[in-house]
Every structure is written in structure tokens, then in C-alpha cells.
PDB file with one MODEL, atoms N, CA, C and O in Angstrom:
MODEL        1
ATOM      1  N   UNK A   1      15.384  48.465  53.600  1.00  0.00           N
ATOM      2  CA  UNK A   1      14.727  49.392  54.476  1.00  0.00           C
ATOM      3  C   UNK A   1      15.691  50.523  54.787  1.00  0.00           C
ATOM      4  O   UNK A   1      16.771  50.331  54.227  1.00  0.00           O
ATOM      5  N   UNK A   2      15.645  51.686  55.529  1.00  0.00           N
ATOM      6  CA  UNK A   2      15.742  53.191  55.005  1.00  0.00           C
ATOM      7  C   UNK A   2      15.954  53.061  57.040  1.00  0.00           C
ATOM      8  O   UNK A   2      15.158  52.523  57.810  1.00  0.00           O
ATOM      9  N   UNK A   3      16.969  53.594  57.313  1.00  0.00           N
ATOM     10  CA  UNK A   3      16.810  53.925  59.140  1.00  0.00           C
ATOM     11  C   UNK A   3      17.929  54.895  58.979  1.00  0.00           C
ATOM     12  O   UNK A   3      19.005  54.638  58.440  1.00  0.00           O
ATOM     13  N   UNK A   4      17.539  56.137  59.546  1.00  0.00           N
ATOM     14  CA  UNK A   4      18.552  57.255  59.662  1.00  0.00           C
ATOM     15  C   UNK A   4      19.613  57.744  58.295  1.00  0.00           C
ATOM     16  O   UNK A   4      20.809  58.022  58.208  1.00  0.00           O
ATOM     17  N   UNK A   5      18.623  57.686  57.460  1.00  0.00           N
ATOM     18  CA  UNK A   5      19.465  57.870  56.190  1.00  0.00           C
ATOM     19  C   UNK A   5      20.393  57.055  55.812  1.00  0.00           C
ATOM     20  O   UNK A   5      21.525  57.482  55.581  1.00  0.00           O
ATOM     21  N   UNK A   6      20.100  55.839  55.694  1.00  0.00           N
ATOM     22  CA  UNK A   6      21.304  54.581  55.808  1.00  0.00           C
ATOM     23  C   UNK A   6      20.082  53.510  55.358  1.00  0.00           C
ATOM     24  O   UNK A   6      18.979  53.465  55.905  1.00  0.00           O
ATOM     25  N   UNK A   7      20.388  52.921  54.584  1.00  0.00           N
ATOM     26  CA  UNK A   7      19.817  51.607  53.384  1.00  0.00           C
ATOM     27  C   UNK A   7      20.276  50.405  54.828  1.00  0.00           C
ATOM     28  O   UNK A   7      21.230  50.340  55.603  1.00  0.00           O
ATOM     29  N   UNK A   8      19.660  50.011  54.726  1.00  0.00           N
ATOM     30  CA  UNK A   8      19.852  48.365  55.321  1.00  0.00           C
ATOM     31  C   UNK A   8      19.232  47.111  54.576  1.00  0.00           C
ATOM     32  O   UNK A   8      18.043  47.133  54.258  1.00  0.00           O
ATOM     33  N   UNK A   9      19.902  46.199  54.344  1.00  0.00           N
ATOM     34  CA  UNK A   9      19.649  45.197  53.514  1.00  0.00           C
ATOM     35  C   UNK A   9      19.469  43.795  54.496  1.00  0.00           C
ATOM     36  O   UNK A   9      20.110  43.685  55.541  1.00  0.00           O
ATOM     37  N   UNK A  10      18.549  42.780  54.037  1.00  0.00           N
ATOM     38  CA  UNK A  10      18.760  41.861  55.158  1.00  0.00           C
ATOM     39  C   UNK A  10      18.459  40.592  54.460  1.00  0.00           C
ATOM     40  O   UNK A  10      18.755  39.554  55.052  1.00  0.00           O
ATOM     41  N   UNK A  11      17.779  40.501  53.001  1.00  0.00           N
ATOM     42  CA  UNK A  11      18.063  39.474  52.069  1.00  0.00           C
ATOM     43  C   UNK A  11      16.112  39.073  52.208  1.00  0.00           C
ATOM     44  O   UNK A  11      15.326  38.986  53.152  1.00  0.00           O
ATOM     45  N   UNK A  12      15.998  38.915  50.597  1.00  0.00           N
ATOM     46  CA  UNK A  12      15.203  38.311  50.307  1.00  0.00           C
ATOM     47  C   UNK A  12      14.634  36.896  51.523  1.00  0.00           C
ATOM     48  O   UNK A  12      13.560  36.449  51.118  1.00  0.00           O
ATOM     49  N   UNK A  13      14.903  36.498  52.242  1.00  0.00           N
ATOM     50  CA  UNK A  13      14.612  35.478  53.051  1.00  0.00           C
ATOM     51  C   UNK A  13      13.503  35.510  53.778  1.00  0.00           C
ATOM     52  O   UNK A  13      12.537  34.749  53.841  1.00  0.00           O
ATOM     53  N   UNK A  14      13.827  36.674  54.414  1.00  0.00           N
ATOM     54  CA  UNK A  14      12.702  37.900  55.488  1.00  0.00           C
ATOM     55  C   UNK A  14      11.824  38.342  54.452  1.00  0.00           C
ATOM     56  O   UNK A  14      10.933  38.668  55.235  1.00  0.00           O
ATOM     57  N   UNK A  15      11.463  38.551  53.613  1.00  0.00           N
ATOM     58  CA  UNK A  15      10.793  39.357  52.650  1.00  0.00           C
ATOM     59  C   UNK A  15       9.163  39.207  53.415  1.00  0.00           C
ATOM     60  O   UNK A  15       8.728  38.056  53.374  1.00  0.00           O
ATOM     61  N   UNK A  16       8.445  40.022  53.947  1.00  0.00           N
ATOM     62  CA  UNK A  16       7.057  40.216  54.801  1.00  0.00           C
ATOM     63  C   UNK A  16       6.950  39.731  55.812  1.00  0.00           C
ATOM     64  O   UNK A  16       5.878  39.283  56.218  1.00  0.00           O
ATOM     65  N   UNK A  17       8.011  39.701  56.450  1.00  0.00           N
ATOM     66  CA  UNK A  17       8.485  39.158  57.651  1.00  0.00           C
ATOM     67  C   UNK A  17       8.678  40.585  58.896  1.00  0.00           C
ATOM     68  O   UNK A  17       9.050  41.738  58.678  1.00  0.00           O
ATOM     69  N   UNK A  18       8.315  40.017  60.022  1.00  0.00           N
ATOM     70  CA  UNK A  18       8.291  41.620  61.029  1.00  0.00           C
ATOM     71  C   UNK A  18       9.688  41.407  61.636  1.00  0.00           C
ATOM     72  O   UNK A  18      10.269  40.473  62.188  1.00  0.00           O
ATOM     73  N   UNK A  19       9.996  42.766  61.272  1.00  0.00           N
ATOM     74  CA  UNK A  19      11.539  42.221  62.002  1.00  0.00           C
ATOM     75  C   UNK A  19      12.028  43.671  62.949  1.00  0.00           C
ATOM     76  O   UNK A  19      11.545  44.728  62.544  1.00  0.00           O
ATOM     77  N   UNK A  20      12.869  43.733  64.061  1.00  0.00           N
ATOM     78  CA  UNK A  20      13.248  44.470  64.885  1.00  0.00           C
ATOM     79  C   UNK A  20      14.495  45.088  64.349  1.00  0.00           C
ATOM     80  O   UNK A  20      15.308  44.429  63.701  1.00  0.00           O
ATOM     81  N   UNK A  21      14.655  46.436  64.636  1.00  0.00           N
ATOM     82  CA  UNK A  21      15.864  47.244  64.338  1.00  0.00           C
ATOM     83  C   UNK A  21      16.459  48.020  65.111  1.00  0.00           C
ATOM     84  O   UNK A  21      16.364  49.244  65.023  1.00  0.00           O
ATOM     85  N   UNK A  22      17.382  47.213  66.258  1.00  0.00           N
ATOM     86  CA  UNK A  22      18.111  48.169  67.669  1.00  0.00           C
ATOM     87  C   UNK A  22      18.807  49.259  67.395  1.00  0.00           C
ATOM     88  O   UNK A  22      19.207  48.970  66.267  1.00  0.00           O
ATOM     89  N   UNK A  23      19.249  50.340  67.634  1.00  0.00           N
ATOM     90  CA  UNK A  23      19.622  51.250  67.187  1.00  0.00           C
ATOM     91  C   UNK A  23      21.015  51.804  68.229  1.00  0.00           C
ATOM     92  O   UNK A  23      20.784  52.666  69.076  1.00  0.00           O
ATOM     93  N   UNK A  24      22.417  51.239  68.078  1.00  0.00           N
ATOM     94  CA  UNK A  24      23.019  51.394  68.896  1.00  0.00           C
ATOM     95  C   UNK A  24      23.845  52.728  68.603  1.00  0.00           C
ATOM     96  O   UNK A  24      23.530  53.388  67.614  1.00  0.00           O
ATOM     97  N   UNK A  25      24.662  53.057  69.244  1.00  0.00           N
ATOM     98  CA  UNK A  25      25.689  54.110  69.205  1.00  0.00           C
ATOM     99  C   UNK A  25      26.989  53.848  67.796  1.00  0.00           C
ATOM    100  O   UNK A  25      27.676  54.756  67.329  1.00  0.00           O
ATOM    101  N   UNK A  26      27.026  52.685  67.450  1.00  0.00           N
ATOM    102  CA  UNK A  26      28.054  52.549  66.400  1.00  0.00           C
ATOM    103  C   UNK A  26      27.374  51.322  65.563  1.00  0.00           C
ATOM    104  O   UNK A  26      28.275  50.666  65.041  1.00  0.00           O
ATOM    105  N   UNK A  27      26.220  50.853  65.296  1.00  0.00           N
ATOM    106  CA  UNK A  27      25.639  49.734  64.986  1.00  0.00           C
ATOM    107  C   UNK A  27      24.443  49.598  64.783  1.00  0.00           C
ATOM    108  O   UNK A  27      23.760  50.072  65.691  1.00  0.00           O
ATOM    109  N   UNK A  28      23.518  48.848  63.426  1.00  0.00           N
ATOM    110  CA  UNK A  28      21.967  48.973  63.786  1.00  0.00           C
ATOM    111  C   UNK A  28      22.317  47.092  64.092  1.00  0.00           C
ATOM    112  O   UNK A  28      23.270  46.382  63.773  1.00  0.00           O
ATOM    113  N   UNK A  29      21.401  46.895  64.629  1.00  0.00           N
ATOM    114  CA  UNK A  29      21.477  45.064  64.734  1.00  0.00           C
ATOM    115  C   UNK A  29      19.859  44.869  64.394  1.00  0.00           C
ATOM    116  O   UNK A  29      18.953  45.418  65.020  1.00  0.00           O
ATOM    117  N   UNK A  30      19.681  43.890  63.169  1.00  0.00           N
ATOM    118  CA  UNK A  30      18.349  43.531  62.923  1.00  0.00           C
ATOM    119  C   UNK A  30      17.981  42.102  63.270  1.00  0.00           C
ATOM    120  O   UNK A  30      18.424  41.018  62.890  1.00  0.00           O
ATOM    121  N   UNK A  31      17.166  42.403  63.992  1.00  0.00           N
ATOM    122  CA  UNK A  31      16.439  40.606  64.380  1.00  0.00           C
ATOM    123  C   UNK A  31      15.146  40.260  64.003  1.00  0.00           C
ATOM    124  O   UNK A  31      14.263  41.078  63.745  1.00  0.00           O
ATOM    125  N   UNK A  32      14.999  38.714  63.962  1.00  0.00           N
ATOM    126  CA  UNK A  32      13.436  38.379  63.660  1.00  0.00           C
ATOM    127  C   UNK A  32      13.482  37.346  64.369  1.00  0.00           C
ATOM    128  O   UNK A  32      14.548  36.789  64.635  1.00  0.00           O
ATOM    129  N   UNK A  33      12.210  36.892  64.825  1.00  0.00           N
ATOM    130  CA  UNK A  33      11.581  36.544  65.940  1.00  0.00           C
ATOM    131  C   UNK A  33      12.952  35.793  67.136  1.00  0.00           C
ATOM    132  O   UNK A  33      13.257  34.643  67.452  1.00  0.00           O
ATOM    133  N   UNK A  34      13.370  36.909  67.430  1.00  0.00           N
ATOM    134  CA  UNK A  34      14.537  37.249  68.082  1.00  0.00           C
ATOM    135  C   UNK A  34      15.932  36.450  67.926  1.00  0.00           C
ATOM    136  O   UNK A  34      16.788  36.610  68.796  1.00  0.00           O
ATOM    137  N   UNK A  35      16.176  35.580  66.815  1.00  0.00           N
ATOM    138  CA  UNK A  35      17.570  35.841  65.924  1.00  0.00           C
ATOM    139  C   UNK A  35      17.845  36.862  65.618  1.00  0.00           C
ATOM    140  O   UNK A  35      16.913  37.527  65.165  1.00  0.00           O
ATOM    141  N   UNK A  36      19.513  37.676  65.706  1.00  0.00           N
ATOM    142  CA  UNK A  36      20.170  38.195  65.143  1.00  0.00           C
ATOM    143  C   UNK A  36      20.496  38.185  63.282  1.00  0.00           C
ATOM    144  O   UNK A  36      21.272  37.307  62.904  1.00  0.00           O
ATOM    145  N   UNK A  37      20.138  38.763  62.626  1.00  0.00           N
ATOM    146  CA  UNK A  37      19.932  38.101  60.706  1.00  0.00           C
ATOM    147  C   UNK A  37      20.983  38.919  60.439  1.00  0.00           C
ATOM    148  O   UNK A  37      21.825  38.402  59.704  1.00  0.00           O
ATOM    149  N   UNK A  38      21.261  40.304  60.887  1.00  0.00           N
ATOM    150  CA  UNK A  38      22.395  41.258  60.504  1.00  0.00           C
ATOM    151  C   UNK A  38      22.775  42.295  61.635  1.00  0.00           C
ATOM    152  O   UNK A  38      22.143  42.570  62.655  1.00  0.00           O
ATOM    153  N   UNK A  39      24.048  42.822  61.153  1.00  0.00           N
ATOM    154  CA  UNK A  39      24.413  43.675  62.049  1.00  0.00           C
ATOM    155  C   UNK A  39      25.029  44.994  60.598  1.00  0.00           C
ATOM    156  O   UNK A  39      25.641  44.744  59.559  1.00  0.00           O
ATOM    157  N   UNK A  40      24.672  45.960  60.990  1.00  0.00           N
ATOM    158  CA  UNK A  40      25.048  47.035  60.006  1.00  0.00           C
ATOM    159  C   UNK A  40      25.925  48.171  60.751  1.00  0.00           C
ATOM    160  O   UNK A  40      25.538  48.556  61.854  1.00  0.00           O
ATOM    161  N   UNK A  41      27.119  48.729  60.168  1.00  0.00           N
ATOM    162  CA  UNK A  41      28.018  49.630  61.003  1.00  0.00           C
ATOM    163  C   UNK A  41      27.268  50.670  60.603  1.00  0.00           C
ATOM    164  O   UNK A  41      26.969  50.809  59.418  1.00  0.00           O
ATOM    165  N   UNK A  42      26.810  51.671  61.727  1.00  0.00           N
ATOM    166  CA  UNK A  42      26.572  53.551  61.672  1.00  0.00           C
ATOM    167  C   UNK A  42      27.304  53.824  60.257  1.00  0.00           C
ATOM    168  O   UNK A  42      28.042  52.883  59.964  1.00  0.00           O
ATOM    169  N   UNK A  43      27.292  54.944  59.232  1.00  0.00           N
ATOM    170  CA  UNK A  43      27.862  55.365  58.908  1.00  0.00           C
ATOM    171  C   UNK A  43      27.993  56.960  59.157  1.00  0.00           C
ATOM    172  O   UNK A  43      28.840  57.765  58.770  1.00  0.00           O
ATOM    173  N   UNK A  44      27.080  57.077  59.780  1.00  0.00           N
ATOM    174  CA  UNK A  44      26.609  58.697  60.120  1.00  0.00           C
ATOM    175  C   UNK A  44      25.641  58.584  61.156  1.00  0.00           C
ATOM    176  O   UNK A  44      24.669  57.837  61.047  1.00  0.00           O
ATOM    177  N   UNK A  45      25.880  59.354  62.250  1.00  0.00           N
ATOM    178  CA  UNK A  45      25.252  59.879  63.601  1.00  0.00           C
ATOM    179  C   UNK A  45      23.678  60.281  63.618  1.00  0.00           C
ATOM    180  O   UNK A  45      22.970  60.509  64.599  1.00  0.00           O
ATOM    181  N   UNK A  46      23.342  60.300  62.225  1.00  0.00           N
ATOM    182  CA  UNK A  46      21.813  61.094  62.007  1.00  0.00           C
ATOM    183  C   UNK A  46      20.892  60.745  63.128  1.00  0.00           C
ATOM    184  O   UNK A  46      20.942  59.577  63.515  1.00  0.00           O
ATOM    185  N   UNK A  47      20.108  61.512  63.681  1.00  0.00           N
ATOM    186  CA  UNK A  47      19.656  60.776  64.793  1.00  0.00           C
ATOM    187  C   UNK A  47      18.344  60.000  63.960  1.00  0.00           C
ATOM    188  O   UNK A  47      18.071  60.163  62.771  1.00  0.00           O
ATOM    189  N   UNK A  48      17.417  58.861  65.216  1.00  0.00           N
ATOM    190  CA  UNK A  48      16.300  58.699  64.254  1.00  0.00           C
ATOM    191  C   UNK A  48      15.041  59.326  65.178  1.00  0.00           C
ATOM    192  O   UNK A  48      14.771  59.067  66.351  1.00  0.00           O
ATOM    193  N   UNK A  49      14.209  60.447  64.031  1.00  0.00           N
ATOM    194  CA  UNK A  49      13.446  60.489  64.399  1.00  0.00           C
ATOM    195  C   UNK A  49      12.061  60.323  64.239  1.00  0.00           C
ATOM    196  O   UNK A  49      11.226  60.846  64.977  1.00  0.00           O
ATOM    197  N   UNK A  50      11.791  59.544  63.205  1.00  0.00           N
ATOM    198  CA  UNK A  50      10.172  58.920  63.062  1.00  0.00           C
ATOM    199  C   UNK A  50      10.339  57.278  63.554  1.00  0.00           C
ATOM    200  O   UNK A  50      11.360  56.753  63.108  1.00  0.00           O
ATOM    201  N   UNK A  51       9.651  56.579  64.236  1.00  0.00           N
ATOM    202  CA  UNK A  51       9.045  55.533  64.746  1.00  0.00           C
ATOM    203  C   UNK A  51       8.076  54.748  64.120  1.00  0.00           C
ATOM    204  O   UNK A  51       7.476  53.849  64.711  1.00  0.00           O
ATOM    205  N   UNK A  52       7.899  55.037  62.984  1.00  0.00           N
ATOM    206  CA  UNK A  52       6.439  54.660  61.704  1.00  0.00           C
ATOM    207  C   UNK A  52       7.184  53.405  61.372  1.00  0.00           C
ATOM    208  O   UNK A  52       8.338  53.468  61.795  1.00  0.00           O
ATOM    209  N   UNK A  53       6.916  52.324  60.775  1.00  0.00           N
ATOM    210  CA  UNK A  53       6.716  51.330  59.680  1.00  0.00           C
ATOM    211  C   UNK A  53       5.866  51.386  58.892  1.00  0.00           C
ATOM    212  O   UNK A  53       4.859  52.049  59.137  1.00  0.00           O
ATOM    213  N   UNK A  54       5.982  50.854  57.965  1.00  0.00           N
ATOM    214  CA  UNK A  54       4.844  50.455  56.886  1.00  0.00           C
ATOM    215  C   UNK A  54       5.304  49.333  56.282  1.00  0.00           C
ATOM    216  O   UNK A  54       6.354  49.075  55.693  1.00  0.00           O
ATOM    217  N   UNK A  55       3.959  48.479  56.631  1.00  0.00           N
ATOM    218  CA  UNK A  55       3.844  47.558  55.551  1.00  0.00           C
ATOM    219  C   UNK A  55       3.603  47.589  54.539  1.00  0.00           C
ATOM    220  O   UNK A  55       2.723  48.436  54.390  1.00  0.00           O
ATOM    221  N   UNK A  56       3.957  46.978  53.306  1.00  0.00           N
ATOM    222  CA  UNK A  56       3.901  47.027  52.165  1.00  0.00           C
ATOM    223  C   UNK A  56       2.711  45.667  51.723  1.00  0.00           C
ATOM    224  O   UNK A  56       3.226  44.575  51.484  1.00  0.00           O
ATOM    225  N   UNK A  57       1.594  45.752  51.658  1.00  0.00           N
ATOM    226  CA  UNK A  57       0.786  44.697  51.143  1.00  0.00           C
ATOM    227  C   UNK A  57       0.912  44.258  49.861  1.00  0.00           C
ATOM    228  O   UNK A  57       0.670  45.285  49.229  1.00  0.00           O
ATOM    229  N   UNK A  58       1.172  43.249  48.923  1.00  0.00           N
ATOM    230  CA  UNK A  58       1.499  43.015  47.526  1.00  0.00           C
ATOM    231  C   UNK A  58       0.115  43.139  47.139  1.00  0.00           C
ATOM    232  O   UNK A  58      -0.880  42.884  47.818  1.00  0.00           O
ATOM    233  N   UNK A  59       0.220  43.741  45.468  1.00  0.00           N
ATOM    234  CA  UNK A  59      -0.859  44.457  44.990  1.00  0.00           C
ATOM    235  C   UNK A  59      -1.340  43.050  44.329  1.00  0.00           C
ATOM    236  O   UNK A  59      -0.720  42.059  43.943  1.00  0.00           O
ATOM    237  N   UNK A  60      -2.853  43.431  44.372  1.00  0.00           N
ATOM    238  CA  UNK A  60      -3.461  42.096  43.409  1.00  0.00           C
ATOM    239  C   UNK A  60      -3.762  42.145  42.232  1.00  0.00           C
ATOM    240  O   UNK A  60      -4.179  41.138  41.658  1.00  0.00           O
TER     241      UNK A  60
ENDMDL
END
């Protein structure tokens, strides 16, 4: 997944799974059903400004 111009990876495990993405000052931290799964360092300040998700439905 794609947050502020920065790739975040969180492993096949989660794969269609809803998961949360905090957005700190030096850190994104991703959780699902409120475990911690990763923590990713900022690499750049970009701010974020769309709020959208999309699900991806698998094609039949």
C-alpha cells in the first residue's frame, strides 16, 4: 500500500484484511483488529492528503 509517497509492506498474511494506518511525525504504525503488524520509519515529510481506500475485489 502507497501512504504519502512511501510503499508500505505488511506481508501476504493480511492480504483482504482491513487494517489501520496511524500517521505519526517520524513513523506510520499499521494495525489490524488492533495488533500492531508493523511499524515503518517516515522517509519524507509529504503530508497526507487523500483519506480514500480502496478495496480491491479479486476478479472472477
Amino acid at each position: 500500500m502507497m501512504v504519502a509517497r512511501q510503499r508500505l509492506r505488511v506481508g501476504r498474511t493480511y492480504a483482504g484484511r482491513i487494517v489501520t494506518i496511524y500517521v505519526e511525525d517520524t513513523h506510520f504504525r499499521v494495525t489490524c483488529e488492533g495488533a500492531e503488524i508493523s511499524l515503518h520509519a517516515r522517509k519524507d515529510q509529504h503530508p497526507v492528503t487523500r483519506w480514500k481506500a480502496k478495496i480491491h475485489a479479486p476478479k472472477l
